[in-house]
C-alpha positions as CSV (number, residue, x, y, z in Angstrom):
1,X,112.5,122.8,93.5
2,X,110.3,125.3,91.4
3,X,106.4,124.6,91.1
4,X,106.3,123.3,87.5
5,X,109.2,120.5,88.5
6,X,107.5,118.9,91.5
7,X,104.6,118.7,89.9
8,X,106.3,117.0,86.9
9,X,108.0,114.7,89.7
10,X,104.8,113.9,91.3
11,X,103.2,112.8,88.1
12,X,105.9,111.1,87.1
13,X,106.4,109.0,90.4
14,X,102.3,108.6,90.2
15,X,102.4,107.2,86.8
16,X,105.0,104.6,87.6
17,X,103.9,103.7,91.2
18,X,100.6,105.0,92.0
19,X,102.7,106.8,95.1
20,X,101.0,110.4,95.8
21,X,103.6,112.8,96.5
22,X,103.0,116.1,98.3
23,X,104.7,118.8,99.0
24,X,104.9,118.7,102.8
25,X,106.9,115.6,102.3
26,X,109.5,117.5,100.2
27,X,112.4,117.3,102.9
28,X,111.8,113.5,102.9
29,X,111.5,113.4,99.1
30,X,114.9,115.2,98.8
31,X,116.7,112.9,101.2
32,X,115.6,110.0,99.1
33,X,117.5,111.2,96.1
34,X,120.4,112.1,97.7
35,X,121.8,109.0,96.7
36,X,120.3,108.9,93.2
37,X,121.9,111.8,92.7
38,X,125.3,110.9,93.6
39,X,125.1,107.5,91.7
40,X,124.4,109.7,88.6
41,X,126.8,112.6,89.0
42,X,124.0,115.2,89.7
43,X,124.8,118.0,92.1
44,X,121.2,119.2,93.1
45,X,117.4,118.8,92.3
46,X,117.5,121.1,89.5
47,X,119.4,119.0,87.5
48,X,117.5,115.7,88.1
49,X,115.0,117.2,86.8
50,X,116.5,118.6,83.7
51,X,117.4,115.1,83.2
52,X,114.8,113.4,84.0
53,X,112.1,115.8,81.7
54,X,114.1,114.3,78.6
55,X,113.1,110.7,79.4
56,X,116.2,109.6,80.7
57,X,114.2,105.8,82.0
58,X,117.2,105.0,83.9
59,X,117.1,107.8,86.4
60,X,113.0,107.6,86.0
61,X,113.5,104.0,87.3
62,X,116.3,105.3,89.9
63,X,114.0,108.4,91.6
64,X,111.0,106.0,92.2
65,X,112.0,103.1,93.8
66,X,113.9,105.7,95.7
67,X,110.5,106.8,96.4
68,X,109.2,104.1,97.8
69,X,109.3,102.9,101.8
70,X,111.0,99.8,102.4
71,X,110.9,99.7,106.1
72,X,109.9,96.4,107.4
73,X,111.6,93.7,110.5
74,X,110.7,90.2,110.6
75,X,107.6,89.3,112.2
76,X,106.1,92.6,112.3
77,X,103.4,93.2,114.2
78,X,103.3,89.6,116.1
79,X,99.7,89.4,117.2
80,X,99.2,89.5,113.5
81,X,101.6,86.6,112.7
82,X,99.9,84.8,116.3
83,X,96.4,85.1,114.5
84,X,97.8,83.8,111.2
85,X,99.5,80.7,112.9
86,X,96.1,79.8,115.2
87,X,93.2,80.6,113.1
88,X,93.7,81.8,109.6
89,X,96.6,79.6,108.1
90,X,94.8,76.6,109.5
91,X,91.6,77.4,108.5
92,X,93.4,77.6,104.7
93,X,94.9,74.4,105.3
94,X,91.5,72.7,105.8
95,X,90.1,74.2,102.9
96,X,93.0,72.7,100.5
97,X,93.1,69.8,102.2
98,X,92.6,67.3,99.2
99,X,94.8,69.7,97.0
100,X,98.0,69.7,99.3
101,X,98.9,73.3,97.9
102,X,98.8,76.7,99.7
103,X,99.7,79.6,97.4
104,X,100.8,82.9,99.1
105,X,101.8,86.1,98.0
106,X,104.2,88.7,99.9
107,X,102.7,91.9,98.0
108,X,105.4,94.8,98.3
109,X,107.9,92.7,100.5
110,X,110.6,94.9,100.7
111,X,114.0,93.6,101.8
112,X,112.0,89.9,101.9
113,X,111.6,89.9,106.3
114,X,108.2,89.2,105.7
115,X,108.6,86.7,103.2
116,X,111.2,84.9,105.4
117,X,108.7,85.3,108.2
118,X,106.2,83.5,106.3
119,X,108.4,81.4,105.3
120,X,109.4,80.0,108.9
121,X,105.9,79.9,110.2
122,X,105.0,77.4,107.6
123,X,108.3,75.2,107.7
124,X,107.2,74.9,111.1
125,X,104.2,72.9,110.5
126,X,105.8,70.3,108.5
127,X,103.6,70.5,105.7
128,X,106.4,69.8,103.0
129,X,107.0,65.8,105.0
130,X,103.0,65.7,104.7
131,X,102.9,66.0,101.1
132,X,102.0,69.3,100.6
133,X,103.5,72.3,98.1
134,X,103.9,75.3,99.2
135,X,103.9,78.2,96.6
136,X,105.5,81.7,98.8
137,X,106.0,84.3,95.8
138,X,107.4,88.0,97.2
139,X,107.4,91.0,95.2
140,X,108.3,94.4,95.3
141,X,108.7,97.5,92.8
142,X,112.5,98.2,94.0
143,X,114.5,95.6,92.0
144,X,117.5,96.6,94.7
145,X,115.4,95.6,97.3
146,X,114.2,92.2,95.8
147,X,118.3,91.3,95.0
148,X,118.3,92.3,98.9
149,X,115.8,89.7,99.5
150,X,116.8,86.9,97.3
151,X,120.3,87.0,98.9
152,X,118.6,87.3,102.6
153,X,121.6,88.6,104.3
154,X,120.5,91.4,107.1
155,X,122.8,93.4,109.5
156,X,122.7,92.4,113.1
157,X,120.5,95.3,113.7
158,X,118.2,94.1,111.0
159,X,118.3,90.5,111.4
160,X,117.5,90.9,115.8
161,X,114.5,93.1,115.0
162,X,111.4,90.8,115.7
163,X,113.7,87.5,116.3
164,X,114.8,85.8,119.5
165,X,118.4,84.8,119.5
166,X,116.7,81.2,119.6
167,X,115.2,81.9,116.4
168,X,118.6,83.6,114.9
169,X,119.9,80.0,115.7
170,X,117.7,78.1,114.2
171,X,117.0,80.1,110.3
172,X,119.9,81.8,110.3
173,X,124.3,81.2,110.0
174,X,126.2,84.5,111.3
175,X,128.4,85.6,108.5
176,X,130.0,89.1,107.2
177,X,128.8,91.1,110.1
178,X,125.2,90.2,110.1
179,X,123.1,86.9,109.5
180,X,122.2,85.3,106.6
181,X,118.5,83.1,106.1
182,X,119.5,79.3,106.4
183,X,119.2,78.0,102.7
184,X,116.8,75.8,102.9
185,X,114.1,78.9,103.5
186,X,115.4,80.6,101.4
187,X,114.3,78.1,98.7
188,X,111.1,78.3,99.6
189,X,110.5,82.0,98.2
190,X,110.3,82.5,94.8
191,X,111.2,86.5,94.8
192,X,110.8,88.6,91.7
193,X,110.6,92.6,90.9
194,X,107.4,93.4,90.3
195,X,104.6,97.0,89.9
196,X,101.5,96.5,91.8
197,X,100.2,99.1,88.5
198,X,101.2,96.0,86.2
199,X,99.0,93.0,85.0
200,X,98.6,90.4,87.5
201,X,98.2,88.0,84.8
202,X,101.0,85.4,86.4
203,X,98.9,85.4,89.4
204,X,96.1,83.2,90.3
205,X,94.4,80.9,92.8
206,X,96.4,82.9,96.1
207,X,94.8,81.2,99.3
208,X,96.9,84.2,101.0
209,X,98.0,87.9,99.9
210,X,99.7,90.1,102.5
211,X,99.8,93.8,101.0
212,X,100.3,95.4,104.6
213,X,101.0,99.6,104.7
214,X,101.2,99.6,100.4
215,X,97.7,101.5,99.6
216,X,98.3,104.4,101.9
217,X,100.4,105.7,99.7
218,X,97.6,105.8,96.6
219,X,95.2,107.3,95.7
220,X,91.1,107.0,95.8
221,X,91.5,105.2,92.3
222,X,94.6,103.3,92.6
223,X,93.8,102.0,95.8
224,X,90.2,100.3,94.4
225,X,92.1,99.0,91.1
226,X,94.8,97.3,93.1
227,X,92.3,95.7,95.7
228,X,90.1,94.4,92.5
229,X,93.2,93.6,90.5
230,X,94.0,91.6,93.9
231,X,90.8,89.9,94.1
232,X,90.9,88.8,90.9
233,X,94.3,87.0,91.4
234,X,92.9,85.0,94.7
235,X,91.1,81.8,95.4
236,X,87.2,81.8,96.7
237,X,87.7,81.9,100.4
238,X,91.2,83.5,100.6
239,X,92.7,85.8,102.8
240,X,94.1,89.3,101.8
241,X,96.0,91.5,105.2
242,X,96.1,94.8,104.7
243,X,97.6,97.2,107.4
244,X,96.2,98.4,110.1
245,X,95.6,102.1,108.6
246,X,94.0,100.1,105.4
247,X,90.4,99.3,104.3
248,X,88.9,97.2,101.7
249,X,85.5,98.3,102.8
250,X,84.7,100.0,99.3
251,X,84.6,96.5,98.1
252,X,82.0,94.7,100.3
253,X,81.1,93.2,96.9
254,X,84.7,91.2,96.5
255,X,86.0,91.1,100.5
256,X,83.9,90.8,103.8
257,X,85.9,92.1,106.5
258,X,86.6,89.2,109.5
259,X,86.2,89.6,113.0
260,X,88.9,91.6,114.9
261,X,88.9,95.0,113.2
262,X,92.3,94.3,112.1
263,X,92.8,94.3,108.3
264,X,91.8,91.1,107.2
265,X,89.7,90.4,104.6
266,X,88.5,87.0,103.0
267,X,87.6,86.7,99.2
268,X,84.0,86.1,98.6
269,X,83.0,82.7,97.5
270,X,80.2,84.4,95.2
271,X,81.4,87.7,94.3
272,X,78.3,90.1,93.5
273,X,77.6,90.4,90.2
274,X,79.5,93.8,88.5
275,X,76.9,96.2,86.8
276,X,78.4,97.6,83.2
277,X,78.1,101.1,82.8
278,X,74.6,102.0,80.1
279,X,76.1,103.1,77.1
């Protein structure tokens, strides 16, 4: 790919995602398309990006959610989830305690493991027979991966990666050489396609937001807009997991990191105030 095209590419997938693209990842980058380009009939790089310099929004749309990593297994990283379960879902519970509604948010869930994940943990504690609502919403910028996740339906190889065959028994029906979530959790996600760069204006009051292994991929600036945009959507006292490789340090003002050193943040009950620029 010539100079002037990669960094049309780069600026393009930046634009639409916030992802950074360099060019020691260009291997990668080209293996990504390679299906992009056989769904639209293109024979090499060139000419994606002959098409795509017109505008075309289709293949726009097409090269970057192809850009984007959608690599996730159920329960991933476990002492995580073990934390969640013991200290920081209960501690959530006792704050909404008079509401009965817990709000969470799956930010960038992929193929929907984590959502389903989520999902299990809290049918678990019977909270629905106590009275309580449950709002689990999953998003992700790959409208091919959320039509993964609404239908729930992983390989064997998926579906065994972070589950016991106990717990394939339980949430899941073997069907069509793979397994399929049990219906009734997959009712409790409400999945939908969504651009962490977009308004967040639909979200509000989140007691919970796990955006693990998302803001590596930014940039300085997108990362600090998405953890403020983030902030904005959550409830005084709420949680926000990043990944382990993630910080929202720069924001001491909105988060305060918890005890553990493991990407958890809670939501400031009384946010410092934001100074506006002189003019």
């Amino acid at each position: 790919m010539a100079p002037d095209d990669f960094a049309f590419l780069a600026r393009l997938v930046h634009r639409r995602a916030g992802i950074v693209l360099t060019e020691s990842r260009y291997a990668l980058i080209e293996r990504r398309l390679a299906p992009v380009m056989r769904r639209f009939g293109l024979k090499d790089l060139t000419q994606v990006m002959r098409e795509l310099r017109p505008g075309q929004e289709a293949l726009a749309g097409a090269v970057t959610e192809a850009m984007t990593v959608n690599e996730t297994s159920f329960f991933r990283d476990p002492e995580l989830f073990r934390r969640l379960g013991k200290d920081i879902l209960p501690s959530l519970l006792a704050n909404r305690a008079n509401e009965k509604r817990l709000r969470v948010w799956s930010a960038a869930c992929a193929a929907g493991q984590e959502a389903y994940s989520l999902a299990m943990m809290l049918n678990n504690l019977g909270l629905a027979a106590e009275g309580w609502t449950i709002d689990l919403i999953a998003s992700d910028i790959s409208a091919e991966a959320v039509a993964r996740a609404e239908r729930g339906h992983y390989s064997f190889f998926e579906a065994q990666r972070g589950l016991s065959e106990g717990d394939l028994a339980v949430w899941f029906r073997a069907e069509a050489g793979g397994y399929t979530v049990a219906e009734h959790i997959r009712r409790m996600v409400a999945f939908r396609r969504f651009n962490l760069l977009d308004s967040y204006g639909w979200l509000d009051d989140l007691d919970l937001v796990l955006c693990r292994n998302v803001l590596i991929y930014f940039d300085s600036g997108t990362k600090l807009s998405v953890l403020e945009r983030i902030a904005d959507a959550m409830a005084p006292g709420g949680v926000l997991v990043l990944g382990e490789a993630e910080t929202a340090r720069a924001h001491s003002g909105l988060y305060r990191e918890l005890p553990g050193n493991d990407g958890l943040y809670a939501r400031l009950k009384a946010p410092a105030p934001r100074l506006s620029a002189a003019v």
